[in-house]
PyMOL commands that place a pseudoatom at each C-alpha (Angstrom):
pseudoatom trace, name=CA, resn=UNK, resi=1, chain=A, elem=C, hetatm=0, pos=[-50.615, 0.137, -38.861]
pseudoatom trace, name=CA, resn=UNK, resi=2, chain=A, elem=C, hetatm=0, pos=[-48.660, -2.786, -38.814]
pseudoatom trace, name=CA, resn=UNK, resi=3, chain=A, elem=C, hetatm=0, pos=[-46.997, -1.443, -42.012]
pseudoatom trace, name=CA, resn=UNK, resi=4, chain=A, elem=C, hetatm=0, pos=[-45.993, 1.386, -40.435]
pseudoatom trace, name=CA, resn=UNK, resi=5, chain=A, elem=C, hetatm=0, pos=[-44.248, 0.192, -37.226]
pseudoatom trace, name=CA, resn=UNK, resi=6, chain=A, elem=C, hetatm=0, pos=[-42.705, -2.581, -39.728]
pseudoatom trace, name=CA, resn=UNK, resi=7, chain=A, elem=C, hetatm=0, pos=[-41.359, 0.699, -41.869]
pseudoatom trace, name=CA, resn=UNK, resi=8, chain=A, elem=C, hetatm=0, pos=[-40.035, 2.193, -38.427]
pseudoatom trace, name=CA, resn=UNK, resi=9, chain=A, elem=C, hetatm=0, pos=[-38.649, -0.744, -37.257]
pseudoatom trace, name=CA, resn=UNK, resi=10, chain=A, elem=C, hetatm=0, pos=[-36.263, -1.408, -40.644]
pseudoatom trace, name=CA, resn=UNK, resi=11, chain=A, elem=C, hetatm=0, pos=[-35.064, 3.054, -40.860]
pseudoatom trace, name=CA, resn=UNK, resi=12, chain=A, elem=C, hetatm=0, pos=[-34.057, 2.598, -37.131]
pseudoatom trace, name=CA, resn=UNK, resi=13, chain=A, elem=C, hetatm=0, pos=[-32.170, -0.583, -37.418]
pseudoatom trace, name=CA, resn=UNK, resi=14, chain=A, elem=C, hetatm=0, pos=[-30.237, 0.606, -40.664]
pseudoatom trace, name=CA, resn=UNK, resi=15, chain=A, elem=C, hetatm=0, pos=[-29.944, 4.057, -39.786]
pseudoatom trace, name=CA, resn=UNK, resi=16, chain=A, elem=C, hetatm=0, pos=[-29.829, 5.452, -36.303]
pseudoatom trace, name=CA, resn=UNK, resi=17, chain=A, elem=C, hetatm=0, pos=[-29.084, 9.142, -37.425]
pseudoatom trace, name=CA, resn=UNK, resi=18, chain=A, elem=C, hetatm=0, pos=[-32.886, 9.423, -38.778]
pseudoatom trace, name=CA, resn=UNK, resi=19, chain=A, elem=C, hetatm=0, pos=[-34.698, 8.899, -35.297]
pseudoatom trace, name=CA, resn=UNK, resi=20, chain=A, elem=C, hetatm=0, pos=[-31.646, 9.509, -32.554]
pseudoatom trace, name=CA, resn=UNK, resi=21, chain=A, elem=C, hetatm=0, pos=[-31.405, 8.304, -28.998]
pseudoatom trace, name=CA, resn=UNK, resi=22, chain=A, elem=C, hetatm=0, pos=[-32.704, 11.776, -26.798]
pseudoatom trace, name=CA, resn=UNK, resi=23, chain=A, elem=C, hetatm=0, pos=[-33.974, 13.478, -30.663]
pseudoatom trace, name=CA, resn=UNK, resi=24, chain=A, elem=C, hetatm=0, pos=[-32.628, 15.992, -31.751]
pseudoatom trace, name=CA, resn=UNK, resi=25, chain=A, elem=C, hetatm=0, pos=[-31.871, 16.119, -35.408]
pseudoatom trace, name=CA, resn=UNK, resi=26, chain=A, elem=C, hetatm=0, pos=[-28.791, 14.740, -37.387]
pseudoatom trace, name=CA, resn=UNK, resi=27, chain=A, elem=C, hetatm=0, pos=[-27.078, 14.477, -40.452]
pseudoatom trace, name=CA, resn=UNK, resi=28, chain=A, elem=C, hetatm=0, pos=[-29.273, 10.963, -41.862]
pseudoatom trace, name=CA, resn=UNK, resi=29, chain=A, elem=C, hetatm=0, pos=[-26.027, 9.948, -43.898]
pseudoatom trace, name=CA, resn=UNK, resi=30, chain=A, elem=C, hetatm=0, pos=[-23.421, 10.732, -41.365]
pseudoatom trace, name=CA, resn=UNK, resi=31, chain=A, elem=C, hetatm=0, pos=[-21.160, 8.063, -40.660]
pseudoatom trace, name=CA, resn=UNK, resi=32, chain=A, elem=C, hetatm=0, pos=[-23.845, 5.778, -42.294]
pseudoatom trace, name=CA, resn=UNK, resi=33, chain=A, elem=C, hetatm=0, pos=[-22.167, 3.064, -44.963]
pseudoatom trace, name=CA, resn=UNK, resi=34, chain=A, elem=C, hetatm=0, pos=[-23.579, 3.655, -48.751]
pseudoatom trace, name=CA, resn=UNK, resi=35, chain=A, elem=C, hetatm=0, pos=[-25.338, 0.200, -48.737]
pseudoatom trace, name=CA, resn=UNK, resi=36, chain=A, elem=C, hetatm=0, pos=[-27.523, 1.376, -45.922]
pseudoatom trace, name=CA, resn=UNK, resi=37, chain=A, elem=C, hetatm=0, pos=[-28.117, 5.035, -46.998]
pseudoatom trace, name=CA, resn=UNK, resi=38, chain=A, elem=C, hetatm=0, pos=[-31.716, 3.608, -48.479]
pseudoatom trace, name=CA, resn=UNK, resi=39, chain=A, elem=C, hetatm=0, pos=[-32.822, 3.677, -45.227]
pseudoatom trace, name=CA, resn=UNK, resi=40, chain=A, elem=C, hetatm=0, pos=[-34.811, 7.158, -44.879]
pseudoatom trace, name=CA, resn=UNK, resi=41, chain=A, elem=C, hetatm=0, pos=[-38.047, 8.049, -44.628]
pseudoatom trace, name=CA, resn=UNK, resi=42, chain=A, elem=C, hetatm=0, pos=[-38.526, 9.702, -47.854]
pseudoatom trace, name=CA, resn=UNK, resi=43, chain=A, elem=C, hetatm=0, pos=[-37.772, 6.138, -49.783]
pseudoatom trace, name=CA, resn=UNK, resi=44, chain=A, elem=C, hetatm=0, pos=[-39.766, 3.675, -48.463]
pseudoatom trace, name=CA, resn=UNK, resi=45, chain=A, elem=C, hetatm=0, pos=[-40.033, 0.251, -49.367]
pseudoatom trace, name=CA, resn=UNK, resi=46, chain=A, elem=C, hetatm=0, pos=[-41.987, -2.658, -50.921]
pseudoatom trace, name=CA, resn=UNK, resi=47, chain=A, elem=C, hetatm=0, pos=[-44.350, -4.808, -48.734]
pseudoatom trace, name=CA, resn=UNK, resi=48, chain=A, elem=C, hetatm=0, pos=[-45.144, -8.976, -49.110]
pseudoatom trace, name=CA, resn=UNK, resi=49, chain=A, elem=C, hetatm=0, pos=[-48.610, -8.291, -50.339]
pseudoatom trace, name=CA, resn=UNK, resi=50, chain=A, elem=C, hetatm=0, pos=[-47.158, -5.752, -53.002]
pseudoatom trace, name=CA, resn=UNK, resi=51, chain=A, elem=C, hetatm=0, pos=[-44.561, -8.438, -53.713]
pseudoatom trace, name=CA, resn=UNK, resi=52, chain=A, elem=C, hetatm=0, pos=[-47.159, -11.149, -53.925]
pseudoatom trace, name=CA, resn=UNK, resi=53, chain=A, elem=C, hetatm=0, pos=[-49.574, -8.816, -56.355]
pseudoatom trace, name=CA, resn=UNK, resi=54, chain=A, elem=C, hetatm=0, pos=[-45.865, -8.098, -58.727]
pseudoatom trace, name=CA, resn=UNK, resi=55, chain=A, elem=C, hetatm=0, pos=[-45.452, -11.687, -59.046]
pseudoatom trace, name=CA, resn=UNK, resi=56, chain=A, elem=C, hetatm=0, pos=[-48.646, -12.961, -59.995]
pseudoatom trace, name=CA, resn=UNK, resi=57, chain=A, elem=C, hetatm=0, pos=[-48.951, -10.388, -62.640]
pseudoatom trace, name=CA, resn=UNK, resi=58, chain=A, elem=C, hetatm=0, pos=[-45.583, -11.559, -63.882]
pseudoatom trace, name=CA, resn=UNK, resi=59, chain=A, elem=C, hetatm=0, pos=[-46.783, -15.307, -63.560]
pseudoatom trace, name=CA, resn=UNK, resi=60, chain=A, elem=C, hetatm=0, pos=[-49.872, -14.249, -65.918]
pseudoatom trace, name=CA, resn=UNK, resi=61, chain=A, elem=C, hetatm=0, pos=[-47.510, -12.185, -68.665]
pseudoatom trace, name=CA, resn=UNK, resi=62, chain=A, elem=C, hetatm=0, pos=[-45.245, -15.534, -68.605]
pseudoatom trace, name=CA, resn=UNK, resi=63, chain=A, elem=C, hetatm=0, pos=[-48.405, -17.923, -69.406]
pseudoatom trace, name=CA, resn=UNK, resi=64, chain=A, elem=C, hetatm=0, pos=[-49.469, -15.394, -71.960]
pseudoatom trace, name=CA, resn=UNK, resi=65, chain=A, elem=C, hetatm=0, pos=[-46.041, -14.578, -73.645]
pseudoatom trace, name=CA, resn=UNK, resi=66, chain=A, elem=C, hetatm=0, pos=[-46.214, -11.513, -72.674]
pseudoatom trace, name=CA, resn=UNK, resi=67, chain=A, elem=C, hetatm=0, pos=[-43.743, -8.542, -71.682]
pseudoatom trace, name=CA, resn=UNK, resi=68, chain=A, elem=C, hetatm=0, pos=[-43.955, -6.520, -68.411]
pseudoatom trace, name=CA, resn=UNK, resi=69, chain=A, elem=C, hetatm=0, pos=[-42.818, -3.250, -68.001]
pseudoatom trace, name=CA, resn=UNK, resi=70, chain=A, elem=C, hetatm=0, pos=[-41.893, -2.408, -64.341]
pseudoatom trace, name=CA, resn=UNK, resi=71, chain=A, elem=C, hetatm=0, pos=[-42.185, 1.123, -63.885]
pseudoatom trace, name=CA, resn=UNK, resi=72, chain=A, elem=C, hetatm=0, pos=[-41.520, 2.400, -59.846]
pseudoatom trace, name=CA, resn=UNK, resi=73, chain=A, elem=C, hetatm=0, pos=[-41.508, 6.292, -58.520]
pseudoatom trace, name=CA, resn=UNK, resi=74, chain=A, elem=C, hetatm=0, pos=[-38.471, 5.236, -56.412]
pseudoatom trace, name=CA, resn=UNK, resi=75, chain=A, elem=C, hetatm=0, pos=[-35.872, 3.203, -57.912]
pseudoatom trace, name=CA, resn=UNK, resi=76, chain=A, elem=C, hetatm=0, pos=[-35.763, -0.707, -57.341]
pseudoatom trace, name=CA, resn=UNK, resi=77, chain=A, elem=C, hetatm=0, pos=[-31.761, -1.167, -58.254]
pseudoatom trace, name=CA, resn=UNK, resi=78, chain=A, elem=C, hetatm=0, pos=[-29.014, -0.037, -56.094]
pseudoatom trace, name=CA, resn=UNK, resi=79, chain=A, elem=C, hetatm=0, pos=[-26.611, 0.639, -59.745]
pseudoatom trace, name=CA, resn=UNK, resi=80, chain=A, elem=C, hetatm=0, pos=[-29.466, 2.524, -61.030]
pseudoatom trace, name=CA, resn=UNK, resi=81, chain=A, elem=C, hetatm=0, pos=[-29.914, 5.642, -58.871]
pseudoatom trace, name=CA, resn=UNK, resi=82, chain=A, elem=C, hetatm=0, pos=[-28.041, 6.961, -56.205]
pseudoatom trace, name=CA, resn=UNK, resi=83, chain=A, elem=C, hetatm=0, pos=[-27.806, 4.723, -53.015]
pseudoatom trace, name=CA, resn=UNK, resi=84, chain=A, elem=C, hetatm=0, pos=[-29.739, 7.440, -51.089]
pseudoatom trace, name=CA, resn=UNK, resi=85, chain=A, elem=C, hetatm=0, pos=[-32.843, 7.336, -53.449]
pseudoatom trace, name=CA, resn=UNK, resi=86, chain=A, elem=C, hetatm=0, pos=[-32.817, 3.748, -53.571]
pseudoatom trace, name=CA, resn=UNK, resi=87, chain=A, elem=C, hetatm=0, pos=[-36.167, 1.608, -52.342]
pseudoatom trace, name=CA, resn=UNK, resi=88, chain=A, elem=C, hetatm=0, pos=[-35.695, -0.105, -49.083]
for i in range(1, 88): cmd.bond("trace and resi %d" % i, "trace and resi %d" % (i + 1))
show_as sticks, trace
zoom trace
């Protein structure tokens, strides 16, 4: 899916130690910088059309006074979890 290579695209470009030049297997957080630790496949990340649904539902709780609770199986904030746990 177009999801999919998008997903493969963004782990290789951050981090090269997940899929290596000739395979293999690596250490993924070798040498890799903290802000780019994310960037494995057991995060994963949030797409546009998720994005799009999150803020319409937010639009509607504003117009109806209403409070949202966000509530995600991988954490959204970098200060909130460890960097390697973090959503991409």
């Amino acid at each position: 899916s177009p999801e999919y290579k998008l997903a493969l695209s963004l782990i290789s470009k951050n981090n090269p130690n997940v899929f290596p030049k000739g395979g293999g297997r690596r250490d993924w957080f070798q040498d890799i910088p903290k802000s780019r630790q994310r960037f494995v496949p057991f995060n994963g990340g949030i797409g546009a059309e998720q994005l799009n649904w999150l803020d319409q539902e937010l639009d509607q709780c504003c117009r109806n006074h209403q409070r949202a609770i966000i509530i995600t199986h991988v954490p959204l904030e970098p200060e909130a979890a460890s960097q390697r746990t973090v959503a991409w």
